[in-house]
C-alpha positions as CSV (number, residue, x, y, z in Angstrom):
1,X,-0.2,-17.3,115.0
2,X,-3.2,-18.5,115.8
3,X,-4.0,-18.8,120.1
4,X,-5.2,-22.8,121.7
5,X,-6.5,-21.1,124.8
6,X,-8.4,-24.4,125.9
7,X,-5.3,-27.1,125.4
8,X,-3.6,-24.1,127.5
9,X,-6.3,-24.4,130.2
10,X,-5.9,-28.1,130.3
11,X,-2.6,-28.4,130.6
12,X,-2.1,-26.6,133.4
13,X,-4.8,-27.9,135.1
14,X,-4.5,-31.6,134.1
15,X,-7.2,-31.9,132.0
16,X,-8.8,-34.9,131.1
17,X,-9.5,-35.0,127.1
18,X,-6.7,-33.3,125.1
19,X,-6.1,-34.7,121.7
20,X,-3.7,-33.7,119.1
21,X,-2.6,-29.8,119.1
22,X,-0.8,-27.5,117.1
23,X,1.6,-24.9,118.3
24,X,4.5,-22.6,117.0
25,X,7.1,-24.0,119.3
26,X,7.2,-26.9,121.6
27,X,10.1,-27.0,124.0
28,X,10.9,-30.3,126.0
29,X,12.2,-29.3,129.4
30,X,11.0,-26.9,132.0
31,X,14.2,-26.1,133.1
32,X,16.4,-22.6,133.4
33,X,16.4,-22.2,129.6
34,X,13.3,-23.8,129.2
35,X,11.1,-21.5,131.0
36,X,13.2,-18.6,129.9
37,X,12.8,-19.8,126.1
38,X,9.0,-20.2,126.5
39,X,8.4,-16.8,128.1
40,X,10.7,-14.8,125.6
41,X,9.0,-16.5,122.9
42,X,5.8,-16.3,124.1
43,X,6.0,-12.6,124.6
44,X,6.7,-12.7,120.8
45,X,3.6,-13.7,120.1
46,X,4.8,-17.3,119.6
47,X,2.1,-20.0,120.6
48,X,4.5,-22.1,122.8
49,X,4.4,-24.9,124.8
50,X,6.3,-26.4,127.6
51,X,6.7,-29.9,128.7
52,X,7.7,-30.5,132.0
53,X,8.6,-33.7,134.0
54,X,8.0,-32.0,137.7
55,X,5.6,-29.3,138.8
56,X,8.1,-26.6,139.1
57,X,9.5,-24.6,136.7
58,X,13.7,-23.9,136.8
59,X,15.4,-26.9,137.0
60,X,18.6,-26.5,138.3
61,X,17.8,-22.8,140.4
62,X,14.7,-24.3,141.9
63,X,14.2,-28.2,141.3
64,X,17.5,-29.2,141.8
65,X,17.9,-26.5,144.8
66,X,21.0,-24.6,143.6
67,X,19.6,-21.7,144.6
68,X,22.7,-19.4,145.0
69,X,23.3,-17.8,141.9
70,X,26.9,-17.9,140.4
71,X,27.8,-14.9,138.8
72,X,26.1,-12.1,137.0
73,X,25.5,-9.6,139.8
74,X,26.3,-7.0,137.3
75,X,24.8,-8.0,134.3
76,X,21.0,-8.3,134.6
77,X,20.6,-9.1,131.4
78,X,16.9,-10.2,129.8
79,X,15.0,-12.7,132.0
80,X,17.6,-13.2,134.7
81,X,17.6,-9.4,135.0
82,X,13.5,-9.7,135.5
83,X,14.1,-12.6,137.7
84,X,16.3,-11.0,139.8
85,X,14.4,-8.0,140.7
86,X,11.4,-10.1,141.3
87,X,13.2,-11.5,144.0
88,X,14.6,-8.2,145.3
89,X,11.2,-7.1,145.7
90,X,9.9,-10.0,146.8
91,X,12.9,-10.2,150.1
92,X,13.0,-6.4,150.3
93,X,15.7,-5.3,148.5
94,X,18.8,-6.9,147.0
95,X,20.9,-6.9,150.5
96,X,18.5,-9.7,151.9
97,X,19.9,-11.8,149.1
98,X,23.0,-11.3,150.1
99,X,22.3,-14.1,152.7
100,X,25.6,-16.5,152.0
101,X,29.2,-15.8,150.7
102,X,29.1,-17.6,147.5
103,X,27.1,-15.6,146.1
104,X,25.2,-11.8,146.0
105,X,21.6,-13.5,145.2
106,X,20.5,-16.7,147.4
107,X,16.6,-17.2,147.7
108,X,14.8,-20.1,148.6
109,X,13.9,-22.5,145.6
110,X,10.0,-22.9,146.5
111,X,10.4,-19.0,146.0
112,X,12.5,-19.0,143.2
113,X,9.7,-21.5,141.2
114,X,6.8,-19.1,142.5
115,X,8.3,-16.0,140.9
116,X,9.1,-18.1,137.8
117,X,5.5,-19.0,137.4
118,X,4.3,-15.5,138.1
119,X,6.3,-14.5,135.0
120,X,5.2,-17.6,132.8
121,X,1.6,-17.1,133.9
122,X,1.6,-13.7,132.6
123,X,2.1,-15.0,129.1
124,X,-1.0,-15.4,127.0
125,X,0.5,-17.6,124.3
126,X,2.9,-19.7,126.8
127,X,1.6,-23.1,127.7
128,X,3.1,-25.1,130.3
129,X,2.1,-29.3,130.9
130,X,3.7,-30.4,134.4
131,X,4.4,-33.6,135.9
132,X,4.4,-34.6,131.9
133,X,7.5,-37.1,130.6
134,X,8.0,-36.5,126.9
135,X,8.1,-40.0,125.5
136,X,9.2,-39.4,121.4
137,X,10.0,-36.7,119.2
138,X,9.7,-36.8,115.4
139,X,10.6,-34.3,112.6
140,X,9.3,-34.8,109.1
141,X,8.0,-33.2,106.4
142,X,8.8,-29.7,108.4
143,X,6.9,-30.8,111.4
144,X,7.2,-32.1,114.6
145,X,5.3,-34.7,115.9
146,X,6.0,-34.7,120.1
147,X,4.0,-37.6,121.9
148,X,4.0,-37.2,125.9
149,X,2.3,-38.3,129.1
150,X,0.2,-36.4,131.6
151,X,-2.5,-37.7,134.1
152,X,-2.1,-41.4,132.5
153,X,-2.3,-40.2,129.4
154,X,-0.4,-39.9,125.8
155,X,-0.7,-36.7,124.1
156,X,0.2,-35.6,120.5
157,X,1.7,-31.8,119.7
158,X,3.1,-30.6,116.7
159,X,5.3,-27.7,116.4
160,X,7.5,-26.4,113.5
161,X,10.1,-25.7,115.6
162,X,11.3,-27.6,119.0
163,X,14.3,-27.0,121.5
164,X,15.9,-29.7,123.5
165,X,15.8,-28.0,126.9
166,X,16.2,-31.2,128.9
167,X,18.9,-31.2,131.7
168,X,21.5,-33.8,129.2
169,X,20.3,-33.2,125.9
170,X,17.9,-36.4,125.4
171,X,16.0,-35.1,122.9
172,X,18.6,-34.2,120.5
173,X,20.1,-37.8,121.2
174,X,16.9,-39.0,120.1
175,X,17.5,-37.5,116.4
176,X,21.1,-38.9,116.2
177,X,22.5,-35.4,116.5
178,X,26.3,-36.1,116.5
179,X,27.7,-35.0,120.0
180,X,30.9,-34.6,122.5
181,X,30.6,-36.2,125.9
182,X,33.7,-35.7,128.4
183,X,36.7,-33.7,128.0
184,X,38.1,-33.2,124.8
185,X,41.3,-33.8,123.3
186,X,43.8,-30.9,123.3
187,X,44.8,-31.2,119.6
188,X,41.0,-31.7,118.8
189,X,39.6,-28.4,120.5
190,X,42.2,-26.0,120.1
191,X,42.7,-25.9,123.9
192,X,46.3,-25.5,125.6
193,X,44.9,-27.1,129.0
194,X,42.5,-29.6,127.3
195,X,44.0,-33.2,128.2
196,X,46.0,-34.9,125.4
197,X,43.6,-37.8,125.0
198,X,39.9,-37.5,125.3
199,X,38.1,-39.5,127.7
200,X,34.6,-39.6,129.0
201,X,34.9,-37.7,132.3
202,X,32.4,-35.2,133.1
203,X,32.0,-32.9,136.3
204,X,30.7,-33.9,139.2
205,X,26.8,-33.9,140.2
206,X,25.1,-33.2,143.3
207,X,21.9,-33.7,144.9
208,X,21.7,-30.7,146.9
209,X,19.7,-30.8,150.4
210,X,17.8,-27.7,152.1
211,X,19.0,-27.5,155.4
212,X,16.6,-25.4,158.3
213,X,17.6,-23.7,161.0
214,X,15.0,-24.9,163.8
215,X,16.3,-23.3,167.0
216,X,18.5,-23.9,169.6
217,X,17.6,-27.4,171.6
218,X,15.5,-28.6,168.5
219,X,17.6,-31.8,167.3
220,X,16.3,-32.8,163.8
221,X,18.8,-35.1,163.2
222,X,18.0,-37.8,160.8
223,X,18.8,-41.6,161.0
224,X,22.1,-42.9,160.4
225,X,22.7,-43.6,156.5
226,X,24.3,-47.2,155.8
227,X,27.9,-47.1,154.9
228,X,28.2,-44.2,157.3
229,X,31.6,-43.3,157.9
230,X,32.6,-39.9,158.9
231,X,35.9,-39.9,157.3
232,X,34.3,-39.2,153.8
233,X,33.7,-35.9,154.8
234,X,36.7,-35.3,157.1
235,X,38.0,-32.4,155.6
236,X,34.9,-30.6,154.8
237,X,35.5,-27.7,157.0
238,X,39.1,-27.2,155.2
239,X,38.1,-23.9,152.7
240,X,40.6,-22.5,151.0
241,X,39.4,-20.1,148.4
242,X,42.0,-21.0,145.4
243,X,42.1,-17.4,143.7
244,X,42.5,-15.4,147.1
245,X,43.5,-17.4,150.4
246,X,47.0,-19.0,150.5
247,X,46.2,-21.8,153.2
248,X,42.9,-23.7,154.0
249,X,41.3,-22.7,157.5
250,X,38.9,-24.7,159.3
251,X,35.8,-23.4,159.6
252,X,32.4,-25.5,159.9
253,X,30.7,-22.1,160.3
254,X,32.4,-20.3,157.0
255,X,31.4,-24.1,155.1
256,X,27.7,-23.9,156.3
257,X,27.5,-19.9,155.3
258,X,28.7,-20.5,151.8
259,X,24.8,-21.3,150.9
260,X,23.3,-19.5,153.6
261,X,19.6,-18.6,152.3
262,X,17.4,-16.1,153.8
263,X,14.9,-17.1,156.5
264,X,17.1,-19.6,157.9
265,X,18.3,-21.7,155.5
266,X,21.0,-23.4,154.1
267,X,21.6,-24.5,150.6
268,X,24.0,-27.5,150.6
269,X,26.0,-28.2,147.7
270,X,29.6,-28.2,149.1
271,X,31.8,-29.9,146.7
272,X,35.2,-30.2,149.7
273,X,34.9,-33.6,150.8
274,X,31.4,-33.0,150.6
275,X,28.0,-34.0,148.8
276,X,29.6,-33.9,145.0
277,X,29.1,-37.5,143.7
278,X,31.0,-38.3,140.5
279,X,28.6,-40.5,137.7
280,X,28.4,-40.5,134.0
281,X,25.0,-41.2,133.9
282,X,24.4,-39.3,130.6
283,X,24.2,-42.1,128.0
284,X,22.2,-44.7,130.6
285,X,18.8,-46.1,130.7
286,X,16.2,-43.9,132.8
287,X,16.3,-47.0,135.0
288,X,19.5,-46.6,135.1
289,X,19.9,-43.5,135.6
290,X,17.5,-43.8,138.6
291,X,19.8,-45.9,140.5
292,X,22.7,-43.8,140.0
293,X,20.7,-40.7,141.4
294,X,19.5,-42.7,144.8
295,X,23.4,-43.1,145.4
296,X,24.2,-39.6,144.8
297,X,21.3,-38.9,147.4
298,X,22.4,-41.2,149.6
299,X,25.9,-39.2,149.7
300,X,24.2,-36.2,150.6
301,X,22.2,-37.3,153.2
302,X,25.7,-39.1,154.8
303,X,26.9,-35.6,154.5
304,X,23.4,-33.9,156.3
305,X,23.9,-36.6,159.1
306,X,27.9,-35.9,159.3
307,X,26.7,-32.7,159.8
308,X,24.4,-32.8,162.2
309,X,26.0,-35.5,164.0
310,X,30.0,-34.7,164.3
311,X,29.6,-31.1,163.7
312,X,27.2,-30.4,166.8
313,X,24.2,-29.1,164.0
314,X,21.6,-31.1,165.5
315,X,19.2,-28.3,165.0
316,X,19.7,-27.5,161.1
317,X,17.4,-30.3,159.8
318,X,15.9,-30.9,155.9
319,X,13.6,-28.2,155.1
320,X,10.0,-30.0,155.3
321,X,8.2,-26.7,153.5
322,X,10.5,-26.5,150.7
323,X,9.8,-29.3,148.1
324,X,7.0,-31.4,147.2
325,X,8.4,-34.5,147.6
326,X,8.3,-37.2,150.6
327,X,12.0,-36.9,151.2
328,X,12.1,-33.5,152.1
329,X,14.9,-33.3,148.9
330,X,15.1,-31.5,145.3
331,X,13.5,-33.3,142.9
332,X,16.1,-33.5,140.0
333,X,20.2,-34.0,140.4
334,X,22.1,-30.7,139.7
335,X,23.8,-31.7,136.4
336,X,27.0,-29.7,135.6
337,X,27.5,-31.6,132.3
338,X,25.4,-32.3,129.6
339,X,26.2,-34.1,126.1
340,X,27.4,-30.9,124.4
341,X,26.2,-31.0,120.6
342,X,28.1,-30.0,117.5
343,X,27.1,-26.8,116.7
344,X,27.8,-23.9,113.4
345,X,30.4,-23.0,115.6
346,X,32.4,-24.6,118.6
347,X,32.5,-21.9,121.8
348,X,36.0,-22.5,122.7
349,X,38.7,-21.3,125.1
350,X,40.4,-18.9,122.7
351,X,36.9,-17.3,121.7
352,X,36.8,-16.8,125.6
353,X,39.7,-15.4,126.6
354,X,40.9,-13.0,123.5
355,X,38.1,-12.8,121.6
356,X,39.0,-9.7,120.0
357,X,42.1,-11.6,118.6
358,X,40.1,-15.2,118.3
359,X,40.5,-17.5,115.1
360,X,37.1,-15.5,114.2
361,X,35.1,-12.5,115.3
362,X,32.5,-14.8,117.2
363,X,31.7,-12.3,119.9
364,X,29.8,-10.7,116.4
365,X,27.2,-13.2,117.4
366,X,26.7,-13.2,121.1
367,X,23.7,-13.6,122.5
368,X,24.2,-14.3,126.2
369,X,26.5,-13.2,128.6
370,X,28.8,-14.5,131.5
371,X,31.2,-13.7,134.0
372,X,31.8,-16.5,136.5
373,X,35.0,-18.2,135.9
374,X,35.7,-21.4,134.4
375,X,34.4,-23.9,137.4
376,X,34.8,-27.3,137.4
377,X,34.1,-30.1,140.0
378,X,36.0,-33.1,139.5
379,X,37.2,-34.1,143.3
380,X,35.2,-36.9,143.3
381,X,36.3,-38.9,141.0
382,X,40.1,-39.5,141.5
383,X,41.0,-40.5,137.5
384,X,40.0,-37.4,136.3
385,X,43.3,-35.4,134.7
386,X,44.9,-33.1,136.4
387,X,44.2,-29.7,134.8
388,X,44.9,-25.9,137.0
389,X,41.5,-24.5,136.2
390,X,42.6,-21.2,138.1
391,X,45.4,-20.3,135.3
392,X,42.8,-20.6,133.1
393,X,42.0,-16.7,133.6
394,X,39.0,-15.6,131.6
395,X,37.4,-11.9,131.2
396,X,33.4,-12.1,131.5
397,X,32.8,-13.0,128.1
398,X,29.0,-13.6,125.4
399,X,28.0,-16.9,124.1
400,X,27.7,-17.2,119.9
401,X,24.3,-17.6,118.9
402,X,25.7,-20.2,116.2
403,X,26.3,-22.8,119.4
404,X,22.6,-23.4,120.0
405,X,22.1,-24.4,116.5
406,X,23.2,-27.6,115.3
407,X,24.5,-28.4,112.2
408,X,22.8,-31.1,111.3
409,X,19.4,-30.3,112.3
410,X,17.4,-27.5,110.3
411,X,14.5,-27.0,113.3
412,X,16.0,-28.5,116.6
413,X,17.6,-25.6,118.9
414,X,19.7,-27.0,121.8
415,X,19.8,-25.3,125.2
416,X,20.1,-25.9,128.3
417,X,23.9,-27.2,129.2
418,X,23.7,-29.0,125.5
419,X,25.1,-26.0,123.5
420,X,28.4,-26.4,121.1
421,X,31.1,-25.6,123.7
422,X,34.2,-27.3,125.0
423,X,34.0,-29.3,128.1
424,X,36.4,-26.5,129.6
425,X,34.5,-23.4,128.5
426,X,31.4,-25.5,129.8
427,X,32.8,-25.1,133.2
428,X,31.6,-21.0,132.9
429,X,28.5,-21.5,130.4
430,X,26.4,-24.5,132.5
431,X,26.2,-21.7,135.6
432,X,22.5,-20.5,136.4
433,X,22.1,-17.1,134.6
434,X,24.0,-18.2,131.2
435,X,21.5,-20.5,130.9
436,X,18.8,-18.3,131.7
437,X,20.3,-16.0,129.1
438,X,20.7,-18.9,126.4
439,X,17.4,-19.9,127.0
440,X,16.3,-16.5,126.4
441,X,18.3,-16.2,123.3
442,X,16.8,-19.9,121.8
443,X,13.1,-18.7,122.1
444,X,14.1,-15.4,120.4
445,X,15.5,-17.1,117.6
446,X,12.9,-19.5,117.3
447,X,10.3,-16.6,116.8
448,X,13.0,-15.2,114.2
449,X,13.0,-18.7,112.0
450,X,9.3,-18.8,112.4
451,X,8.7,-15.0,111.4
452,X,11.3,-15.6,108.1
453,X,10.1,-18.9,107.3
454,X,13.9,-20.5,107.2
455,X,15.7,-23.3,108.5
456,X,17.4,-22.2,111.8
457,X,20.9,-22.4,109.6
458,X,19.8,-19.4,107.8
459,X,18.3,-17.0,110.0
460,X,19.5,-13.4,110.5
461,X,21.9,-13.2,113.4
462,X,21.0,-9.7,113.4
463,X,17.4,-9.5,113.8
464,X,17.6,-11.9,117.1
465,X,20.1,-10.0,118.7
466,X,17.8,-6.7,117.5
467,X,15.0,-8.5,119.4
468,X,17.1,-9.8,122.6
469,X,18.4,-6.0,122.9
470,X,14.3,-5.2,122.9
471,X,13.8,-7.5,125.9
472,X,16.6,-5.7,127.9
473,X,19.0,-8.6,126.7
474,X,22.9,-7.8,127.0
475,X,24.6,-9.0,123.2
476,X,27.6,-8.1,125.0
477,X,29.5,-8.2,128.8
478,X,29.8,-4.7,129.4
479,X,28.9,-4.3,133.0
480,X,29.3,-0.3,133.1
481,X,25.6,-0.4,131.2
482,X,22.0,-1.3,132.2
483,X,19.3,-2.3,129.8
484,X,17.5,0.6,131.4
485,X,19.5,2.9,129.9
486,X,17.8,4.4,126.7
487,X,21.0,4.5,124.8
488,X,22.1,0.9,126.0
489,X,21.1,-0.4,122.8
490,X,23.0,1.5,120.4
491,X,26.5,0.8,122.9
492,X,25.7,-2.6,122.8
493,X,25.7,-2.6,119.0
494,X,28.8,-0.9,118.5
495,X,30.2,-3.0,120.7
496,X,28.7,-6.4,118.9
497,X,30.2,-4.5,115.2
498,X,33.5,-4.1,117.0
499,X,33.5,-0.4,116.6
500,X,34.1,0.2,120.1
501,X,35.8,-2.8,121.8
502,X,35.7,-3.5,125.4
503,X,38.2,-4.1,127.9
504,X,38.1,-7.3,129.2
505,X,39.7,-8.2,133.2
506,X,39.7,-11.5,135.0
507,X,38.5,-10.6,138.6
508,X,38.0,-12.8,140.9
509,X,35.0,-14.8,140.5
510,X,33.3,-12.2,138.8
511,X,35.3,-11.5,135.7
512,X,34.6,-7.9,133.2
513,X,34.6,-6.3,130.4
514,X,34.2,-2.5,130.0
515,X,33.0,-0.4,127.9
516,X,33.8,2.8,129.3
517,X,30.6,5.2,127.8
518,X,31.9,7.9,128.8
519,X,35.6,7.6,128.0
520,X,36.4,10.6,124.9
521,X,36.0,8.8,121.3
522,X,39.3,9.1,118.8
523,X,39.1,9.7,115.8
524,X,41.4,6.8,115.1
525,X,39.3,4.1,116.7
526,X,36.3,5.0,115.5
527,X,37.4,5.0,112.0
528,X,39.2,2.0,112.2
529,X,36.0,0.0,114.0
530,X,34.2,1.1,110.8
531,X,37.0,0.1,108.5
532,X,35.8,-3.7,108.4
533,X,32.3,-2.5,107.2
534,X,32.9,0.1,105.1
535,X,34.9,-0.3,101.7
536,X,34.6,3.9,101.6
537,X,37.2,3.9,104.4
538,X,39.7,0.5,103.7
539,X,42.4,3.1,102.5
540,X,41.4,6.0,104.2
541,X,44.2,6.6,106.6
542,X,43.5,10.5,107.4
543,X,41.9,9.7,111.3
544,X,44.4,11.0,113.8
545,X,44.6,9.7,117.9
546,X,43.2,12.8,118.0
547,X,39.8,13.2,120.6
548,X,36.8,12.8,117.9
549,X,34.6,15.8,117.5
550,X,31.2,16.2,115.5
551,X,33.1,17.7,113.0
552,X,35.6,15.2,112.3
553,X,32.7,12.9,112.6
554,X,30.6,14.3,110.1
555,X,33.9,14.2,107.8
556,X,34.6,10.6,108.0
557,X,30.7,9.4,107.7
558,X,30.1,11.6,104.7
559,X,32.9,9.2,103.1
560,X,30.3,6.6,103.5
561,X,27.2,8.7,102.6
562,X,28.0,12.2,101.4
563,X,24.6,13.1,101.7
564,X,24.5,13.1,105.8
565,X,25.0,16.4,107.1
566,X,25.7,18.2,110.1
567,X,21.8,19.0,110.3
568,X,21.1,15.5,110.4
569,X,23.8,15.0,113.7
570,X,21.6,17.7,115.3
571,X,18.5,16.3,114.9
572,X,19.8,12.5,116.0
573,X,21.3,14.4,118.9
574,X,18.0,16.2,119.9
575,X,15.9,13.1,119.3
576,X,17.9,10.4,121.2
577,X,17.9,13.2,124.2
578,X,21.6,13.3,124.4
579,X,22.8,16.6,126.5
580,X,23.6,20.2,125.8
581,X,22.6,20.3,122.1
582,X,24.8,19.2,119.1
583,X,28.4,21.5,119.2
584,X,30.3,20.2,116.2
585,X,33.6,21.2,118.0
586,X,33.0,19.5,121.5
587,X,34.5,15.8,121.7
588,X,32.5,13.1,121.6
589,X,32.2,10.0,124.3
590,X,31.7,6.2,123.7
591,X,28.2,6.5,124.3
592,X,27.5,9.4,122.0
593,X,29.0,8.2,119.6
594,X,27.5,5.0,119.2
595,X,24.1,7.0,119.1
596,X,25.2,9.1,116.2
597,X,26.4,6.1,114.0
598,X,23.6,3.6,115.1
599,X,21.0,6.2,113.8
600,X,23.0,7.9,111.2
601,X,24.7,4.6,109.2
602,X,22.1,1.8,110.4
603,X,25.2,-0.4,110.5
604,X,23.4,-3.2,112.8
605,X,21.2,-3.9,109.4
606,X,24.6,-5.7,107.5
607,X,24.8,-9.1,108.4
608,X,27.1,-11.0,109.5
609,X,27.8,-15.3,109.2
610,X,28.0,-17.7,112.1
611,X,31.6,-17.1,112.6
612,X,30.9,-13.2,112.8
613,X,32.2,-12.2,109.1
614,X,30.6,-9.8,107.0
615,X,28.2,-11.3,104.6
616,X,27.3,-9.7,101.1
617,X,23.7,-10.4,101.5
């Protein structure tokens, strides 16, 4: 993979004579998964390059302002894991995140874009182009063709590879990729609280404002707004949290502390008679899509001014340091909804919910992890269909690396909020560190199909999630496990093979799965996990619920390979650093044991399809 230092140079510093360039990947969008695809794949080694339409990197955390992260306190997987820390020791530890009630981590999005750019800049083979509008994409002969403009000017990249990491999937629309836009039909999806007939609706977006607090006696109130009228907003103090309060209580204070940011700020994106605004404005010109925007800005600032004006909060004005833009606002929308492409595999309720007992064995395949529950925002648009999103009770749950890969597309990986899921499961996966984590997961596998020299259709499952558990990547939503852990890897694989299956909870709005490492192994499960990948054991019924020991282990994995041998255990146990020494008669834990069989029966090398099924290959 040969390195383009100069274009690199030029790039980022708006260069005035680039011509045509070659590169490995080329991702179209700047965005959460963008910049977590380039910098995962650029750590690879993988000459990438990202095309961005502002001068920020993180779209929807930083651009768009939504800088209160939704879920995923306890699972710092991959790059959000990095990112996260970088802003713990950037604030001074992770209780001055814990600035606003909506949320453990709330930063301020200038800060947010700094840290992101730290991390990108310190990747020799990432390329970024800001302030750059990607104008066509073309694949032939194996090759993509990507014609953009910077500075005035068009330039030409080609790539191999490309993934559509704009905020609604233009890109991909641009190749005809077949798609589903709104909510789907119940008998379509598979989905017991999907509407009966499909429609077009998608959640609401928001142009969020940065509100700062400039001291008592300051009034930084800002000129009325036409079409002012404060009973649009009337019942914007009324919060009732739907999972744990039984009445609404008014409370302009509690409202304005749900997006409380450190050093004063406020991040407002309150969707309770507040600064939601309901537009499909996927499928519309750019022009038109313009014009749609400036309304939804206009409700926000009717919503700053109602503020400041009938709730007596004269002195919390726009932030004039965050953003670099005239208007004091984010630059992009914050889009909830994207077209959501066909994928190898649809990410559904069911796979959500039970996926032990799912059509398929999906979870097989995850690559990025969530536990925020299913959140929608439709209160803004008065014909959307009724549907009780709180019954809809979810454990925290991974995204299937077959729903970033279309399936009519052999080089196009989708991102973003433009993944194969259902327009209800969407309401979990579009939240800001899934889509850190399935940006993560698309530069990964684009370094896999490059490496292998296959169409993305055909790629091992198995070697990107190896690589994504190298990078500190959770495969799986076990929360009782860190990436820091030197045995986290071999858990997480068991857990991927289904040897040891976790126990999933809805919780509040931070929903789990457990693993339990060290919860005593029986011999019963442990057999039975390894049942599905084993032949040897399919009738061997002679595992009891007994506690496993090294013994009994060493019995049952010489029925696989009667060559293994107790010294064999020993020496795994010694070289993986696992306590005590090796006593064939102690009982064995979750974590222990997954050490043993990782090392001893390499069962993370037998692949599996996109639907999680054991292959013969």
């Amino acid at each position: 993979m040969k390195k383009y230092m100069l274009i690199a140079f030029l790039l980022f510093f708006g260069g005035k004579s680039i011509g045509q360039q070659q590169y490995d990947l080329i991702i179209v969008g700047g965005g959460a998964s963008g910049t977590a695809a380039g910098i995962a794949a650029g750590r690879l080694g993988t000459q990438t390059l990202i095309i961005e339409s502002t001068p920020w990197l993180g779209g929807m955390l930083t651009s768009a302002g939504v800088s209160a992260i939704d879920g995923n306190h306890r699972l710092p997987s991959g790059i959000w894991g990095e990112f996260k820390s970088r802003l713990e020791a950037y604030y001074g530890g992770p209780d001055k995140l814990s600035t606003g009630w909506v949320s453990n981590t709330l930063f301020e999005p200038k800060v947010g874009n700094r840290i992101l750019k730290e991390m990108a800049a310190e990747v020799p083979a990432l390329a970024i182009s800001f302030e750059s509008d990607w104008e066509s994409a073309n694949y032939e002969k194996g090759i993509w063709t990507v014609v953009f403009s910077h500075s005035g000017q068009k330039i030409t990249v080609t790539a191999p590879i490309l993934i559509d990491a704009t905020e609604l999937g233009d890109v991909a629309a641009a190749q005809n990729l077949s798609y589903r836009l709104g909510m789907d039909a119940m008998k379509e999806i598979g989905e017991e609280y999907a509407p009966e007939v499909a429609n077009d609706i998608i959640q609401d977006l928001t142009l969020v404002a940065t509100l700062q607090d400039y001291g008592a006696g300051a009034d930084k109130t800002i000129p009325r707004p036409a079409n002012y009228d404060p009973a649009e907003f009337a019942c914007a103090c009324a919060h009732a949290d739907p999972i744990t309060d039984n009445a609404p209580t008014l409370d302009c204070g509690k409202m304005l502390d749900y997006g409380k940011l450190p050093n004063g700020k406020y991040m407002i994106n309150w969707p309770n008679c507040g600064n939601d605004h309901y537009v499909n404005l996927v499928e519309l010109s750019l022009e038109e899509r313009a014009a749609e925007i400036e309304k939804a800005k206009q409700t926000t600032l009717r919503f700053v001014y109602y503020i400041q004006h009938e709730l007596g909060y004269a002195h919390l004005g726009l932030a004039e340091d965050e953003y670099p833009t005239e208007d004091n606002l984010p630059m992009i929308p914050y889009h909830r909804e994207s077209r959501r492409y066909r994928g190898m595999v649809d990410f559904t309720l069911p796979y959500v919910r039970t996926p032990y007992s799912a059509p398929s064995p999906l979870y097989r395949t995850g690559v990025a992890v969530g536990d925020y529950t299913i959140d929608h925002h439709h209160k803004k648009n008065l014909d959307a269909p009724e549907i009780d999103f709180i019954k809809i009770r979810v454990p925290s749950y991974n995204v299937p690396l077959g729903a970033l890969v279309p399936n009519d597309h052999p080089a196009l990986i989708l991102a973003e909020k433009s993944i194969s899921v259902s327009n209800i499961v969407n309401g979990a996966s579009r939240l800001q560190p899934v889509v850190l984590g399935i940006g993560h997961a698309a530069g990964v596998l684009a370094t896999v199909a490059l490496e292998e020299k296959k169409p993305l259709q055909e790629v091992s499952i198995r070697s990107v999630q190896e690589k994504l558990l190298a990078q500190g990547a959770f495969i799986m939503p076990f929360l009782d496990m860190n990436p820091s852990h030197s045995h986290f890897p071999a858990m997480q694989k068991a857990g991927a093979a289904g040897i040891f299956k976790g126990e999933g909870v809805p919780y509040l709005w931070a929903n789990q799965t457990w693993f339990y490492p060290e919860r005593l192994a029986t011999e019963f499960e442990v057999v039975d996990g390894l049942r599905p990948w084993y032949p040897q054991l399919k009738d061997f019924w002679g595992a009891s619920g007994d506690y496993l020991t090294g013994s009994r282990l060493l019995v049952f994995l010489k029925l696989i390979n009667p060559n293994l041998s107790q010294s064999d255990l020993s020496k795994i146990w010694e070289s993986s650093g696992l306590k005590d020494g090796f006593l064939p008669e102690n009982p064995l834990n979750r974590m222990e044991t997954s050490v043993l069989l990782d090392a001893s029966l390499k069962f993370f090398e037998k692949e599996i399809d996109w639907k999680g099924n054991i292959t013969t290959k």
